[in-house]
C-alpha positions as CSV (number, residue, x, y, z in Angstrom):
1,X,127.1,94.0,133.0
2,X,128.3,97.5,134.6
3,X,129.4,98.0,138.1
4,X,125.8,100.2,138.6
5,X,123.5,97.1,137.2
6,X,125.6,94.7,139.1
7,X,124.8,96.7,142.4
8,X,121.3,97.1,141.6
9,X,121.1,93.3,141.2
10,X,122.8,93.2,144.4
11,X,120.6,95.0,146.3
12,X,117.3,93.9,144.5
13,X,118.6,90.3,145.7
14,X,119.3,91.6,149.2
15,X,115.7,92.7,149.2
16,X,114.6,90.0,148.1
17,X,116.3,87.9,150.5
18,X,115.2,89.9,153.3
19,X,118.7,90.5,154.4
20,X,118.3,94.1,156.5
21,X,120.3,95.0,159.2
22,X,119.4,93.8,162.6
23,X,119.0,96.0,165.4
24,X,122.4,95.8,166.5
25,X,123.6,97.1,163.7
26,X,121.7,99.7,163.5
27,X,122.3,100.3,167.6
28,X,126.4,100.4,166.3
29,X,125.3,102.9,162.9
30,X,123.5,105.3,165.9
31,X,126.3,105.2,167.9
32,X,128.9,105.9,165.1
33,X,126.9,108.9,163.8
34,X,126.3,110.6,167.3
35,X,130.1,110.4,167.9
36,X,130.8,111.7,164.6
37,X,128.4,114.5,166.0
38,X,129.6,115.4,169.0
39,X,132.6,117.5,168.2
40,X,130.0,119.6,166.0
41,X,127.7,119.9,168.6
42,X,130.3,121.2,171.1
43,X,131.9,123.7,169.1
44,X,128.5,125.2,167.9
45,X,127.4,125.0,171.6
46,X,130.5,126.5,172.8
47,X,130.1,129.5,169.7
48,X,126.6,130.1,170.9
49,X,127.1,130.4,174.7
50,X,131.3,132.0,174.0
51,X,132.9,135.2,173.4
52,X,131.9,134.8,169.5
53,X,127.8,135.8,169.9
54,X,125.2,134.8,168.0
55,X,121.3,134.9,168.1
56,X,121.0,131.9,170.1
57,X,121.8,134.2,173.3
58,X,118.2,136.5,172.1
59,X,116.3,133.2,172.0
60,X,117.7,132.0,175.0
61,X,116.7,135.1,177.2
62,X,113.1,134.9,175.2
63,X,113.0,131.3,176.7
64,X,114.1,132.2,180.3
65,X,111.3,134.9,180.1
66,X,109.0,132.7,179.1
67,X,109.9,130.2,181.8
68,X,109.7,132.7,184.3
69,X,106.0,133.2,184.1
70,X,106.0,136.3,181.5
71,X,105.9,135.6,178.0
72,X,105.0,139.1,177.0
73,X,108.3,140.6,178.1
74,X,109.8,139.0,175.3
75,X,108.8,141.9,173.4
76,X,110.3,144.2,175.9
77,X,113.6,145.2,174.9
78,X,115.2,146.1,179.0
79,X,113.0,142.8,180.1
80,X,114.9,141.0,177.6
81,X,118.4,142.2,177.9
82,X,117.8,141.7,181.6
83,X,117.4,138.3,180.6
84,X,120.1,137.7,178.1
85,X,122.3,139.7,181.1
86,X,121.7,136.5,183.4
87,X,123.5,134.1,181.2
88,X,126.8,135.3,182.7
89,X,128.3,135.4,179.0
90,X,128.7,139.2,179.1
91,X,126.9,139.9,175.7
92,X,123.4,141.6,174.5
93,X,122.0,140.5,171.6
94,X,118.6,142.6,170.7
């Protein structure tokens, strides 16, 4: 028997027995993935918000807008850049 029918039988057994993992393990997998994550996270947080620009900064301002009670400026180009202008990052993205 190959190693690929031997881990099939493996696993159809597991399956069979009902062996799953509990919730602490998967509590443990979470925890593993998320702080795999977080250095990802940062840096593309840190490229969004930083020196380096990207579109986040034009959503960002749409959203402010939007939480300030005007939606429609969105489509305003000054309204907008006004908006982007209050993130204190010292770009404009249109």
């Amino acid at each position: 028997m190959n190693n690929g029918a031997r881990g099939l039988k493996v696993l159809f057994e597991a399956v069979r027995r009902g062996d799953w993992p509990g919730a602490e393990r998967a509590r443990v997998y979470a925890a593993m993935i998320l702080l795999a994550y977080l250095p990802m996270i940062a840096k593309v947080y840190g490229e969004a918000t930083g020196k380096v620009g990207s579109d986040f900064l034009a959503f960002w301002g749409a959203g402010r807008l939007i939480v300030q009670g005007v939606p429609a400026q969105v489509y305003n180009l000054a309204a907008e850049q006004a908006a982007q202008g209050q993130s204190g990052t010292g770009q404009l993205v249109a």
